[in-house]
DRENSENU-847765 format. One record per residue (C-alpha): residue number from 0; residue in one letter; x negated, y negated, z. Coordinates in steps of 0.001 Angstrom, whole numbers, plus 500000, padded with zeros to 6 digits. Layout:
% DRENSENU-847765
<pos->NUM code->A east->X north->Y up->Z>
...
***
This chain:
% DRENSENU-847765
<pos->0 code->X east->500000 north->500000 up->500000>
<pos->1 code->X east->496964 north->498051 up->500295>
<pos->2 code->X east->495704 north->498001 up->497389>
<pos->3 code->X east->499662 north->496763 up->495755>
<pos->4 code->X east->499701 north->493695 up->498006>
<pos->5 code->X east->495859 north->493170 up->496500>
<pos->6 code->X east->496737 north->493844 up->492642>
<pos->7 code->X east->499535 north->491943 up->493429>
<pos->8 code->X east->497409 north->488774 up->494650>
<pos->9 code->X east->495192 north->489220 up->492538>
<pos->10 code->X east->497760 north->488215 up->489794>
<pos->11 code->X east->498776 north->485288 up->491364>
<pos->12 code->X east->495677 north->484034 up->491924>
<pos->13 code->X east->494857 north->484688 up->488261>
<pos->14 code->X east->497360 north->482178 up->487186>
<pos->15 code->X east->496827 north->480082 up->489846>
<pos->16 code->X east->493447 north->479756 up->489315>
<pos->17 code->X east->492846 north->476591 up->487397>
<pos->18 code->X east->495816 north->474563 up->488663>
<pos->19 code->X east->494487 north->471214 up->490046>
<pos->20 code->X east->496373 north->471770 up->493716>
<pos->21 code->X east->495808 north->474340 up->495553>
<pos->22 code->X east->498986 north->476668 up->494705>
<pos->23 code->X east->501375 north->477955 up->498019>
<pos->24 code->X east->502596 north->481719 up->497884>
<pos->25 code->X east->505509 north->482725 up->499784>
<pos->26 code->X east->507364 north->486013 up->499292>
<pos->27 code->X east->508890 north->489307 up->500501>
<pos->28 code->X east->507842 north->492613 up->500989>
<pos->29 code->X east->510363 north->495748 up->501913>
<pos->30 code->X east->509386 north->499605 up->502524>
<pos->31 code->X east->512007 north->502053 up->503139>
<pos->32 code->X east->512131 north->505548 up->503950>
<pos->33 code->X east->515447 north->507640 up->503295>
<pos->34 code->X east->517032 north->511192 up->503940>
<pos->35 code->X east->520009 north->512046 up->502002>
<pos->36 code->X east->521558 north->515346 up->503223>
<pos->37 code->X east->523286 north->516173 up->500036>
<pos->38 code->X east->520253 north->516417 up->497921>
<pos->39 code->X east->519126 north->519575 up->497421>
<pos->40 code->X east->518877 north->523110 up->499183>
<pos->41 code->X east->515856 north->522362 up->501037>
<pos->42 code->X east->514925 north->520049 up->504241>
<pos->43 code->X east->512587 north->518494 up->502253>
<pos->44 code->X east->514579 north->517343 up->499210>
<pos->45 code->X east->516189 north->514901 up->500783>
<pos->46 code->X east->513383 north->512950 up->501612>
<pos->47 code->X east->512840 north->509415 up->499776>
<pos->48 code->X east->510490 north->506033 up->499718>
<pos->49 code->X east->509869 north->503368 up->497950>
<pos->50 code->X east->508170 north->499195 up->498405>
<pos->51 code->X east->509142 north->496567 up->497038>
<pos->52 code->X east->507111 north->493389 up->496443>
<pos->53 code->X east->508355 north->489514 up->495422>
<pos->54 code->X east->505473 north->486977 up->495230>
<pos->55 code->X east->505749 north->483273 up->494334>
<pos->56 code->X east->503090 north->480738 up->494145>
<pos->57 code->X east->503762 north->476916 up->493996>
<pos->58 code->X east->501735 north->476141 up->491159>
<pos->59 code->X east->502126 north->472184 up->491764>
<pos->60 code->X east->505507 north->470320 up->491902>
<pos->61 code->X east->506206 north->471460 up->488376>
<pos->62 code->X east->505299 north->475013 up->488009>
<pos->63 code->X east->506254 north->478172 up->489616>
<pos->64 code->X east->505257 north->481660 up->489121>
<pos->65 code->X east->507479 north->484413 up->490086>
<pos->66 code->X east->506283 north->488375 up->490281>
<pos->67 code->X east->508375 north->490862 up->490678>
<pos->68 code->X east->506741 north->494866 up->491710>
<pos->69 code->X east->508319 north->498296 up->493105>
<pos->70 code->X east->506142 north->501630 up->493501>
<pos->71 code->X east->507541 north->503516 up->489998>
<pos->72 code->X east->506743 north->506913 up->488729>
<pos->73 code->X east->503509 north->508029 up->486602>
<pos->74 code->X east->503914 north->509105 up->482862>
<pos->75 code->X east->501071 north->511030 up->481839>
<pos->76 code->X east->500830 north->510410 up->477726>
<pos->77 code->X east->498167 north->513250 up->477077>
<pos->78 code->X east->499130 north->516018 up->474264>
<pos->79 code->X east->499325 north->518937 up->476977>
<pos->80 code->X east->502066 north->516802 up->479354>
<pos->81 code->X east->503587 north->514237 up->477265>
<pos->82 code->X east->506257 north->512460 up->478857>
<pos->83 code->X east->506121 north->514282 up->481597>
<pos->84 code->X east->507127 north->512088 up->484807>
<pos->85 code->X east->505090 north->513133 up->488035>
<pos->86 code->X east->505711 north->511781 up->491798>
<pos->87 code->X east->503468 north->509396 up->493068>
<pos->88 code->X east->502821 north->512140 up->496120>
<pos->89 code->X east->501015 north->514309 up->493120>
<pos->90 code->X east->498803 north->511454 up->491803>
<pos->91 code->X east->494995 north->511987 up->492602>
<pos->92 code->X east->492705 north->509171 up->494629>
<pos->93 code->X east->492980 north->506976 up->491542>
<pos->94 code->X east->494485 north->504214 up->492647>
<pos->95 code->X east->498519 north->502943 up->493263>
<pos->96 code->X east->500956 north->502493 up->490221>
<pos->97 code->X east->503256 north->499398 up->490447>
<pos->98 code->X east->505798 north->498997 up->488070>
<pos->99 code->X east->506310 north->495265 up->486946>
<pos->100 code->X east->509623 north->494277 up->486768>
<pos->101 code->X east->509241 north->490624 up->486073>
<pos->102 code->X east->506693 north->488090 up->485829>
<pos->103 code->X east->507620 north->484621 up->485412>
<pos->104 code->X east->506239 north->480685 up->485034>
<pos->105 code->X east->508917 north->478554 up->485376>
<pos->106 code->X east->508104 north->474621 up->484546>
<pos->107 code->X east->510102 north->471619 up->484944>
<pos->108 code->X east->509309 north->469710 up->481752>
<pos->109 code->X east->510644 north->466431 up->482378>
<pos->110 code->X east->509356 north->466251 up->485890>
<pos->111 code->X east->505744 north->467386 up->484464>
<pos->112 code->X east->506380 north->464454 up->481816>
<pos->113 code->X east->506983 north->462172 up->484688>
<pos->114 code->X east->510626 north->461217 up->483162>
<pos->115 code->X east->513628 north->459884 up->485051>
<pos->116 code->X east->516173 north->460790 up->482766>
<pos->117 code->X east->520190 north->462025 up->483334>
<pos->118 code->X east->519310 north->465132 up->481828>
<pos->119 code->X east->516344 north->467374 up->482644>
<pos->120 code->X east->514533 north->470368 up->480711>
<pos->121 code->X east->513211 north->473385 up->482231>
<pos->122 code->X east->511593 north->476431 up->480846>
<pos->123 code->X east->510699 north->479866 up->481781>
<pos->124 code->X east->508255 north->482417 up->480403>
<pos->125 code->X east->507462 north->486180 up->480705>
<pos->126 code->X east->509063 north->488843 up->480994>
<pos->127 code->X east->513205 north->488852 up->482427>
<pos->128 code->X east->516713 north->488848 up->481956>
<pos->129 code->X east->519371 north->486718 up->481515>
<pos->130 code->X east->522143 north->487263 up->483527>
<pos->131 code->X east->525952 north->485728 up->483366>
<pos->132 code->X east->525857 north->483372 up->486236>
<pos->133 code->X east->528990 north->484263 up->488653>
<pos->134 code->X east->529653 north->481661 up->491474>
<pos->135 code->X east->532495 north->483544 up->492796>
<pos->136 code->X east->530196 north->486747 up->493932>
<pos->137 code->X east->531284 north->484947 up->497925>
<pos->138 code->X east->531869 north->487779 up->499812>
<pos->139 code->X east->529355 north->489513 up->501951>
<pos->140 code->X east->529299 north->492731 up->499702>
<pos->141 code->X east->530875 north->491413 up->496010>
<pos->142 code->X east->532343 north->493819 up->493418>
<pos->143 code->X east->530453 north->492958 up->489957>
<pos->144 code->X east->532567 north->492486 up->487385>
<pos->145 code->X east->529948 north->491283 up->485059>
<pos->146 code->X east->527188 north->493561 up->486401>
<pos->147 code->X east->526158 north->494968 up->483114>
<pos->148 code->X east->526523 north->491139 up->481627>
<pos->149 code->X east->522710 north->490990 up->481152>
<pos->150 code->X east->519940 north->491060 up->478745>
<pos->151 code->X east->517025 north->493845 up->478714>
<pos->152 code->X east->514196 north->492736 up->480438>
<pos->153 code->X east->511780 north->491621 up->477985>
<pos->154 code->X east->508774 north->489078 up->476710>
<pos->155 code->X east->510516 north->485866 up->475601>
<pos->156 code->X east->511384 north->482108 up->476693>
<pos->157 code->X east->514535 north->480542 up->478290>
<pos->158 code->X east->515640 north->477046 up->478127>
<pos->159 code->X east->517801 north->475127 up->481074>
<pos->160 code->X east->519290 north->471986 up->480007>
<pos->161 code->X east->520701 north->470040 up->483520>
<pos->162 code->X east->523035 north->466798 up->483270>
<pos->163 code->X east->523402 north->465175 up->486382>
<pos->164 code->X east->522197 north->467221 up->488588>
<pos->165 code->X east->525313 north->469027 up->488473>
<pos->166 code->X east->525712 north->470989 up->484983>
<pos->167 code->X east->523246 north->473172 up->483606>
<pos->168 code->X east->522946 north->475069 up->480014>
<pos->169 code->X east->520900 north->477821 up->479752>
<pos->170 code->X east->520017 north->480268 up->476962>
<pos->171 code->X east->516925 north->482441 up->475959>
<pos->172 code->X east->514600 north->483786 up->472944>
<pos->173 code->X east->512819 north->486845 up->472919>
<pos->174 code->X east->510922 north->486280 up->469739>
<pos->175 code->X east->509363 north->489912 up->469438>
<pos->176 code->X east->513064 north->491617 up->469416>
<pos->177 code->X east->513978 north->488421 up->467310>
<pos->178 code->X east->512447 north->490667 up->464227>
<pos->179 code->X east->513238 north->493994 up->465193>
<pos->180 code->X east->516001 north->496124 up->463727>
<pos->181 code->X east->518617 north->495945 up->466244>
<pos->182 code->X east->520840 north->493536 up->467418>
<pos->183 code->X east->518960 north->490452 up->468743>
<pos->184 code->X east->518954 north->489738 up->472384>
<pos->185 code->X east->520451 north->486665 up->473575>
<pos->186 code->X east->523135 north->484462 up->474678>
<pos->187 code->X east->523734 north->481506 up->476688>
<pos->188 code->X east->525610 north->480381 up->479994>
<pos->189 code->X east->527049 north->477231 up->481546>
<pos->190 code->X east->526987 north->476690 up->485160>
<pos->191 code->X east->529009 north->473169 up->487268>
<pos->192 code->X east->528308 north->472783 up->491035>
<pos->193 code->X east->530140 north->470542 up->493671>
<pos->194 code->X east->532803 north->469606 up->491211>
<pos->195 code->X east->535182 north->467694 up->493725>
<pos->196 code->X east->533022 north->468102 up->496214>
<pos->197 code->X east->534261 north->472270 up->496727>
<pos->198 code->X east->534909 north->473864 up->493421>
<pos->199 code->X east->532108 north->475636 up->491352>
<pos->200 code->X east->532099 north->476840 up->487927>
<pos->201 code->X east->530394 north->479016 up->485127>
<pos->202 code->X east->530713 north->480453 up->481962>
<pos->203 code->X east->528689 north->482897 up->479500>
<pos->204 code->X east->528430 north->485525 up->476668>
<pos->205 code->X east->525287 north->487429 up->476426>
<pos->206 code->X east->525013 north->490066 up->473639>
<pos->207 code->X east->522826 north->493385 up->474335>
<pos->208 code->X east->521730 north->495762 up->472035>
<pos->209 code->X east->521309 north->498579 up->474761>
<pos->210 code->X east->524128 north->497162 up->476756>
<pos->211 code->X east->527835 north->495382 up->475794>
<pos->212 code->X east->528715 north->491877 up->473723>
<pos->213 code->X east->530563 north->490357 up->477140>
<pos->214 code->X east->532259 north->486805 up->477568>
<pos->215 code->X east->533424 north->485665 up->480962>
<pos->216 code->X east->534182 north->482957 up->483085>
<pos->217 code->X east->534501 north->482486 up->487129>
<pos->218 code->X east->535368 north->479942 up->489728>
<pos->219 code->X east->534508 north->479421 up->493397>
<pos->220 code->X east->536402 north->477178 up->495850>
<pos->221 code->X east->535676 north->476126 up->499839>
<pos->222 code->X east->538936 north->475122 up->500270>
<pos->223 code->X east->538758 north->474761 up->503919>
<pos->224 code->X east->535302 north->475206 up->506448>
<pos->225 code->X east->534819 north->478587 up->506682>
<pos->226 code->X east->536478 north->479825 up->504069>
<pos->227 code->X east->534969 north->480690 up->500508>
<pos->228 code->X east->537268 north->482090 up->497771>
<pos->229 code->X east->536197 north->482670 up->494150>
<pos->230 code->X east->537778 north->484665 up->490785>
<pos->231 code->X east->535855 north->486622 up->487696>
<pos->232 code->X east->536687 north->487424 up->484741>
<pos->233 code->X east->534515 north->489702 up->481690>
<pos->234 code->X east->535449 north->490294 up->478707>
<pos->235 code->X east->533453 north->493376 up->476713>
<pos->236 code->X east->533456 north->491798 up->472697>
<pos->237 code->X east->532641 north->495537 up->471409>
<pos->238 code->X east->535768 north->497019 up->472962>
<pos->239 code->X east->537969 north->494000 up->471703>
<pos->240 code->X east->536608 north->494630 up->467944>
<pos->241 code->X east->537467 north->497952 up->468265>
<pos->242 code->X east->540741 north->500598 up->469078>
<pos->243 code->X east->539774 north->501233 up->472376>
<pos->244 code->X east->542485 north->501472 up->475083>
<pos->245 code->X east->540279 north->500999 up->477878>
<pos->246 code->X east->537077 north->498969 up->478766>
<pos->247 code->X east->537628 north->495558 up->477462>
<pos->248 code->X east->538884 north->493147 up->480587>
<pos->249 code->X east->537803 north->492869 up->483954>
<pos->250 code->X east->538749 north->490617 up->486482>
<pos->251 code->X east->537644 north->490185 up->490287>
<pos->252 code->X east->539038 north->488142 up->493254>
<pos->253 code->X east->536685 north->487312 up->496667>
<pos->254 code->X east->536935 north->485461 up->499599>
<pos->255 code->X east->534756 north->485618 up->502414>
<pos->256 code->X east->535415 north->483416 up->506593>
<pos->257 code->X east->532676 north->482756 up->508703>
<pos->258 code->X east->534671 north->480876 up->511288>
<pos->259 code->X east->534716 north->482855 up->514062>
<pos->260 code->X east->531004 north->482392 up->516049>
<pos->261 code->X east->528521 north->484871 up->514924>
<pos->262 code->X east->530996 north->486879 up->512342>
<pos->263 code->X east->530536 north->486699 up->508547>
<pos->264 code->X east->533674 north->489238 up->507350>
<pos->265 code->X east->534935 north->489287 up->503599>
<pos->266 code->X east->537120 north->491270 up->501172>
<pos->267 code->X east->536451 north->491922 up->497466>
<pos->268 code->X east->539066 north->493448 up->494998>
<pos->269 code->X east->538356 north->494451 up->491382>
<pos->270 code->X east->540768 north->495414 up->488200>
<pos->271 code->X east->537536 north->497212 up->485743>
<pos->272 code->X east->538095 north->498331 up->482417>
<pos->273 code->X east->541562 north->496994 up->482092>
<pos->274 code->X east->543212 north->496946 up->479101>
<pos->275 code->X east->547351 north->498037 up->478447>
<pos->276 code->X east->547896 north->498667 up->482083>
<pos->277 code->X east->545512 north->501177 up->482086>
<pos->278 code->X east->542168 north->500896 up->484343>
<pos->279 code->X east->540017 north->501431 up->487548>
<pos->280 code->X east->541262 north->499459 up->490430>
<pos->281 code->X east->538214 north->498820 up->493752>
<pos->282 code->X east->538226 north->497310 up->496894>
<pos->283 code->X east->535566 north->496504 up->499238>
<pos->284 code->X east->535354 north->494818 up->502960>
<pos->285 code->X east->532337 north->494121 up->504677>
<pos->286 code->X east->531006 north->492555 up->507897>
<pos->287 code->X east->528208 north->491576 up->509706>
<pos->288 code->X east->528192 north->490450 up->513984>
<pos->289 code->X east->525289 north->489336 up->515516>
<pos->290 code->X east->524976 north->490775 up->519044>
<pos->291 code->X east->521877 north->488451 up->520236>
<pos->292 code->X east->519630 north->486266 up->518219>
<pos->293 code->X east->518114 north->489171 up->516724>
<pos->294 code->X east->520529 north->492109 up->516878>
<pos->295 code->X east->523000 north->492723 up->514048>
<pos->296 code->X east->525718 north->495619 up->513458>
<pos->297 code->X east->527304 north->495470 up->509919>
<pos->298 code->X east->529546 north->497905 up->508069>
<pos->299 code->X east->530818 north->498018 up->505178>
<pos->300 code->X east->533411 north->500244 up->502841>
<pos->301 code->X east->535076 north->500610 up->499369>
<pos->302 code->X east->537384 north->502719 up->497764>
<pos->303 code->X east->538502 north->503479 up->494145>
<pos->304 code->X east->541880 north->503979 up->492585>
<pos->305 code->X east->542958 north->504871 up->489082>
<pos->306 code->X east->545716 north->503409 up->487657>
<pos->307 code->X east->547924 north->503668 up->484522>
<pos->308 code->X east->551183 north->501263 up->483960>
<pos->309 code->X east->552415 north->500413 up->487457>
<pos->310 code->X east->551387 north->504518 up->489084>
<pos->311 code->X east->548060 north->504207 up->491417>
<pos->312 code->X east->546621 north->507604 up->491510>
<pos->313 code->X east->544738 north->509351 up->494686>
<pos->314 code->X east->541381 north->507506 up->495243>
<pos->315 code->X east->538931 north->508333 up->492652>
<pos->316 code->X east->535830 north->507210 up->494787>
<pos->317 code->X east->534643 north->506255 up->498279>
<pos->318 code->X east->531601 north->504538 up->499850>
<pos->319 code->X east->530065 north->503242 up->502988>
<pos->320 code->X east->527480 north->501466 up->504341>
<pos->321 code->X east->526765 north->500730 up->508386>
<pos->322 code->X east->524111 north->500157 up->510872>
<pos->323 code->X east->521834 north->497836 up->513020>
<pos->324 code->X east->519457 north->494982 up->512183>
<pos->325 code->X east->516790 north->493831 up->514658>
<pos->326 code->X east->513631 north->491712 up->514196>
<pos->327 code->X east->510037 north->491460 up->515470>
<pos->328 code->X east->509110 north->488214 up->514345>
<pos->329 code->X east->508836 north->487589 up->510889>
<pos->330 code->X east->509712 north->491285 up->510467>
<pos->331 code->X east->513251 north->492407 up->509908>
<pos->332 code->X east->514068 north->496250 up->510703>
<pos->333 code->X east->517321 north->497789 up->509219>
<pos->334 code->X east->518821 north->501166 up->510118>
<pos->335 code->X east->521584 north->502468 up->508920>
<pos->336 code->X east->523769 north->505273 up->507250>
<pos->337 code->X east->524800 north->505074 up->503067>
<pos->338 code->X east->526723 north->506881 up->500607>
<pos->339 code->X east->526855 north->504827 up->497225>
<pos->340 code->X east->527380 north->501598 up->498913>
<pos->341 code->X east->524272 north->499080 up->498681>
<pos->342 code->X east->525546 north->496071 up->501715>
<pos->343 code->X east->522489 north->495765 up->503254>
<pos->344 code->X east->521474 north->499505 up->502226>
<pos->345 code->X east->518069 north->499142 up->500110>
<pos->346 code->X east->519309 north->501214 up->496996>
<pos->347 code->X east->523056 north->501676 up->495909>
<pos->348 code->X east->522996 north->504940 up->495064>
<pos->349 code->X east->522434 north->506842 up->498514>
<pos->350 code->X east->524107 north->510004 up->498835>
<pos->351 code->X east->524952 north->510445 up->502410>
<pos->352 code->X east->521644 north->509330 up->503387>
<pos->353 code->X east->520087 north->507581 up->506522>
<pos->354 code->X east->517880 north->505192 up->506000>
<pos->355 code->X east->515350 north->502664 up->507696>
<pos->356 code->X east->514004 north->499483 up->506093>
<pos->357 code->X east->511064 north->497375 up->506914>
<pos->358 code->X east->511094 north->493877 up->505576>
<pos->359 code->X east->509628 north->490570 up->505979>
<pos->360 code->X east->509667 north->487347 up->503582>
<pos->361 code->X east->506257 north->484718 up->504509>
***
């Protein structure tokens, strides 16, 4: 694990290198350990790990880079084993492998130019997605609606266009997958905060070539302290050009009250893949109490129904997530029990699995 955080650095410093301040990191770290009891026939099946690592460095007051690294699995690419995936348990003394999930350098342009305009430019480089926007993800644990609403993670540059300091445009370019033959990756979103003083906005469409064409739109509202409601919609393009019956709307509704002292509590209710009264209906509550200053219980559950016309069938799916939070310091310690429910669980798909998660962000 050493020898991550180091690589890791080392990167950072790399592009921090010839910056003419002296650049300020911050981050987070996680390692978990997990034991799911319905994997496999033997004790030992069950047993799972992984780290995470998020590093930023302050470049100056106009650039930021952003890395993003989990532990990953090995692919060894000789003739005698090719493609075969290996644990990271079975790798020799060789060293760590890290698996880069993004790597960013955002720069505010018209700061950098030293302009005092209405409207500002920013950029970002490397490698990401673009993801719809959704202000009205309020509750504790949110039902996606436009979860697969998203770009692959590739090489390319994104633009943000803000007006006011309250409207932003964004879109991207990947100019490698701009000439390959598939459908290009792109798309572009709009996102309005503090519109009468409570209500925030955003809309998108995003096409994918490995995932959907989706259009959507979503709303959040404070409409009294405490209280945060907001509403989703997504809208699949691919499903509306064709026959399908299914898959082409869905729509989400949140709210979320923190005013009782040291309870955050929220619902979340989905309608997915609706189309002709026929779809997958989910809800979700969640909470979190704070015992002392650094004790936590939190619990969480969902259930799914199928539906066609106005006739809800038996629950199609179930899921939980509970435990305890404590801290030492800067370092957070989270214990609890999962089954395909990620609240403050450190993967989503946990089946019936305990878990214990050491974090800390610096």
């Amino acid at each position: 694990m050493k020898k991550i955080l180091m690589l890791a650095l080392v990167v950072l410093v790399a592009g921090a290198a010839f910056a003419a301040t002296d650049p300020v990191f911050s981050g987070k770290f996680s390692t978990t350990w997990s034991y799911s009891f319905s994997d496999g026939s033997k004790w030992s099946d069950g047993v799972g790990n992984s780290a995470k690592v998020d590093l930023k460095a302050t470049i100056d007051d106009f650039n930021t880079v952003d890395v993003k690294m989990e532990t990953g699995k090995a692919v060894q690419w000789d003739d005698a084993n090719k493609d075969k995936v290996i644990d990271l348990n079975e790798l020799s003394e060789g060293g760590m492998y890290l698996k880069l999930n993004e790597f960013t350098l955002k720069t505010d342009v018209t700061g950098a130019l030293g302009l005092d305009l209405p409207v500002s430019l920013g950029t970002e480089m490397g490698k990401f997605e673009m993801k719809a926007p959704s202000v009205a993800d309020v509750a504790p644990y949110t039902l996606k609606v436009a979860e697969d609403s998203k770009t692959d993670k590739l090489i390319g540059i994104g633009f943000n266009l803000g007006v006011l300091d309250m409207v932003t445009l964004g879109t991207v370019l990947y100019p490698v997958n701009a000439f390959e033959d598939k459908k290009v990756e792109s798309g572009a979103w709009l996102k309005a905060t503090g519109i009468i003083d409570m209500i925030d906005v955003a809309a998108y469409f995003i096409a994918s070539d490995s995932k959907n064409d989706n259009l959507g739109a979503n709303v959040a509202a404070a409409p009294m302290d405490g209280l945060k409601l907001g509403v989703g919609f997504n809208y699949n393009m691919d499903a509306m050009n064709t026959d399908a019956k299914e898959g082409v709307a869905s729509m989400k509704f949140d709210a979320s009250y923190t005013g009782v002292e040291n309870l955050t509590a929220g619902l979340s209710y989905m309608v997915a893949d609706f189309t002709e009264f026929v779809g997958t209906s989910k809800v979700a509550v969640a909470a979190e109490y704070k015992i002392l200053e650094a004790l936590s219980v939190y619990g969480g559950a969902w259930m799914a129904f199928a539906a066609e016309g106005v006739d809800w069938e038996v629950a199609t799916g179930l899921g939980y997530d509970a435990g305890i939070m404590t801290s030492l310091g800067a370092l957070k310690v989270t214990m609890g029990a999962s089954d395909n429910m990620k609240y403050k669980a450190p993967e989503k798909d946990y089946d019936d699995a305990l878990y214990i998660k050491f974090s800390a962000e610096f």
